[in-house]
Structure formats: structure tokens, C-alpha cells
C-alpha distance (Angstrom), angle and dihedral (degrees) to the residues before:
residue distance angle dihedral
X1 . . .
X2 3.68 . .
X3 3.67 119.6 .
X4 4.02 115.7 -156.5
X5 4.39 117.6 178.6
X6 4.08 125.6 -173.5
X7 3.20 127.3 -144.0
X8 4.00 137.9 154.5
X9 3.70 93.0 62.5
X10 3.92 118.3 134.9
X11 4.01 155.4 107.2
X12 3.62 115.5 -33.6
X13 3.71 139.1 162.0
X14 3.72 122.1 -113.4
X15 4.17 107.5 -88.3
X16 3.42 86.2 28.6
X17 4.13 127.8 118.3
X18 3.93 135.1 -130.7
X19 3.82 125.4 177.4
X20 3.72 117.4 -148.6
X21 3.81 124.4 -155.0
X22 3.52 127.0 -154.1
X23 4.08 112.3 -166.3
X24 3.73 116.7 -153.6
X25 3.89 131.6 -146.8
X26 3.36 147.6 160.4
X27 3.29 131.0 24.3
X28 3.21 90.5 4.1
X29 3.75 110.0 148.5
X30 3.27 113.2 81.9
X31 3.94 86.0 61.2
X32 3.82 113.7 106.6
X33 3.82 102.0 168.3
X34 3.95 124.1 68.4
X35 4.05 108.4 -177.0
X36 3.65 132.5 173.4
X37 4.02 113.4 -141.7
X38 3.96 126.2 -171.9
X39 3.55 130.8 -163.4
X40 3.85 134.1 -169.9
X41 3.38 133.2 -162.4
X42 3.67 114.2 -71.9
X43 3.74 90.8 -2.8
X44 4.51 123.9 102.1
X45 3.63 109.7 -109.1
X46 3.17 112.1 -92.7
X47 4.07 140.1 -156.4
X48 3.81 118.5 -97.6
X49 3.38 107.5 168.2
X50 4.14 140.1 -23.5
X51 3.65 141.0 -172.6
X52 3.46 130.5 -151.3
X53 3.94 127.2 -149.5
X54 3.71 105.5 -92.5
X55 4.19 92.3 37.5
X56 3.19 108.6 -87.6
X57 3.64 111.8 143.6
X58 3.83 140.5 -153.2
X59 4.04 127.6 -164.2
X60 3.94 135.5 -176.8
X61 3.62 109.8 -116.0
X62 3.50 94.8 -117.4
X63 3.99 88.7 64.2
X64 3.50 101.2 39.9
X65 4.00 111.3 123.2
X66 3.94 86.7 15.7
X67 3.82 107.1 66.3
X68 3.66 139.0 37.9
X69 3.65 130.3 -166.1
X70 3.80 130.5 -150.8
X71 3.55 149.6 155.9
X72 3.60 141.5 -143.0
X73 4.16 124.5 -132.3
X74 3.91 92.6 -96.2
X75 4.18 90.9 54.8
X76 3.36 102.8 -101.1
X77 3.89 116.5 146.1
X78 3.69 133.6 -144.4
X79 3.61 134.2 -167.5
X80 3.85 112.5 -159.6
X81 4.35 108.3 -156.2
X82 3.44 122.9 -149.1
X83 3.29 143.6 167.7
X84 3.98 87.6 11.9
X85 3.63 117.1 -169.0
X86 3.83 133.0 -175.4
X87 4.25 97.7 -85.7
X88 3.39 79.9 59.6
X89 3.84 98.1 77.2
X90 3.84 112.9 110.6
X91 3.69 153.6 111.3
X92 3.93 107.0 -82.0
X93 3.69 123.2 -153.5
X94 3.81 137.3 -169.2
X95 2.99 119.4 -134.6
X96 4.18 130.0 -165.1
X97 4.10 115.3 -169.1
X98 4.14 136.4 144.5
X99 3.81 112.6 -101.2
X100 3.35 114.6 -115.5
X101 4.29 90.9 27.8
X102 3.26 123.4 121.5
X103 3.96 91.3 -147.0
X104 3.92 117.6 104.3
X105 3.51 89.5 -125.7
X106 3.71 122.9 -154.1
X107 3.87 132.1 -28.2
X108 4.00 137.0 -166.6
X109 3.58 118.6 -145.0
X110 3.13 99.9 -97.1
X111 3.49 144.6 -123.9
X112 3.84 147.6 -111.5
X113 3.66 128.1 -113.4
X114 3.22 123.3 178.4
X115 4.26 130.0 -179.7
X116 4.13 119.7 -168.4
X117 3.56 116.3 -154.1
């Protein structure tokens, strides 16, 4: 089992910046894609950002030139927030899967972001 927990979510003003972490445990090695999902109300969840073992990194159009994901060496994943702007308001999940697998994966629980105009 893979264990994945939020935090850094919150209340911030439009142009303002939040980072999110996502810690990692368990059996977490055999997990080789770290992604960062969003969804609003009444809207699907939707893919903001991933990063793949080795670096290589994916974004949503929508975020490109605003956020950056990372990790550190023990797996954890970050998701550094700039430029925030009202559509960006939503719960964000982590989320830990294999590439290539059709599985889900893991998720955390989630947490809250929310930008004021």
C-alpha cells in the first residue's frame, strides 16, 4: 500500500502563490509517476501537472508558465503556484500510479485551494 497526504492548500488572493506538498510512504517504490490533479465543483478532475522518474515533466496548458512540479530524493512531490488566478480554485490531489498501468494508482485526500478575485 502506498500512502500519499496534502498539505499547503489554502486562501489566497489572485497573483498570489501556494506550494502544495504531497508526502509519500509505503510501499512506495515501485511507483514511477507523481501527478498533481484538481477538481472544481461540478467539473471531472482533471490533470495539472506530473512527473515521471527520471524528470521529465508534463503540465496542463492552462498551468504552463505558472506552476512547477518537483520532487525530493525520498518521493515526495511539490507543486509550486504562481501566478494563481480565480479558475484556479479547487480541491488538489496527489496522485501515485505505474506508467504505462492502467490502474488509478494511489490518491491523498486531498486538499483545498482556494483564489479570491
Amino acid at each position: 500500500q502506498v500512502q500519499l497526504v496534502e498539505s499547503g492548500g489554502g486562501l489566497v488572493q489572485a497573483s498570489g502563490s501556494l506550494r502544495l506538498s504531497c508526502a509519500a510512504s509505503g510501499s512506495i517504490f515501485s511507483i514511477n509517476v507523481m501527478g498533481w490533479y484538481r477538481q472544481a465543483p461540478g467539473k471531472q478532475r482533471e490533470l495539472v501537472a506530473a512527473i515521471i522518474s527520471g524528470g521529465r515533466t508534463n503540465y496542463a496548458d492552462s498551468v504552463k508558465g505558472r506552476f512547477t512540479i518537483y520532487r525530493d530524493n525520498a518521493k515526495n512531490v511539490y507543486l509550486q503556484m504562481n501566478s494563481l488566478k480565480p479558475e484556479d480554485t479547487a480541491v488538489y490531489y496527489c496522485n501515485g500510479r505505474i506508467y504505462g498501468s492502467l490502474s488509478p494508482g494511489y490518491w491523498g485526500q486531498g486538499t483545498q485551494v482556494t483564489v479570491s478575485s
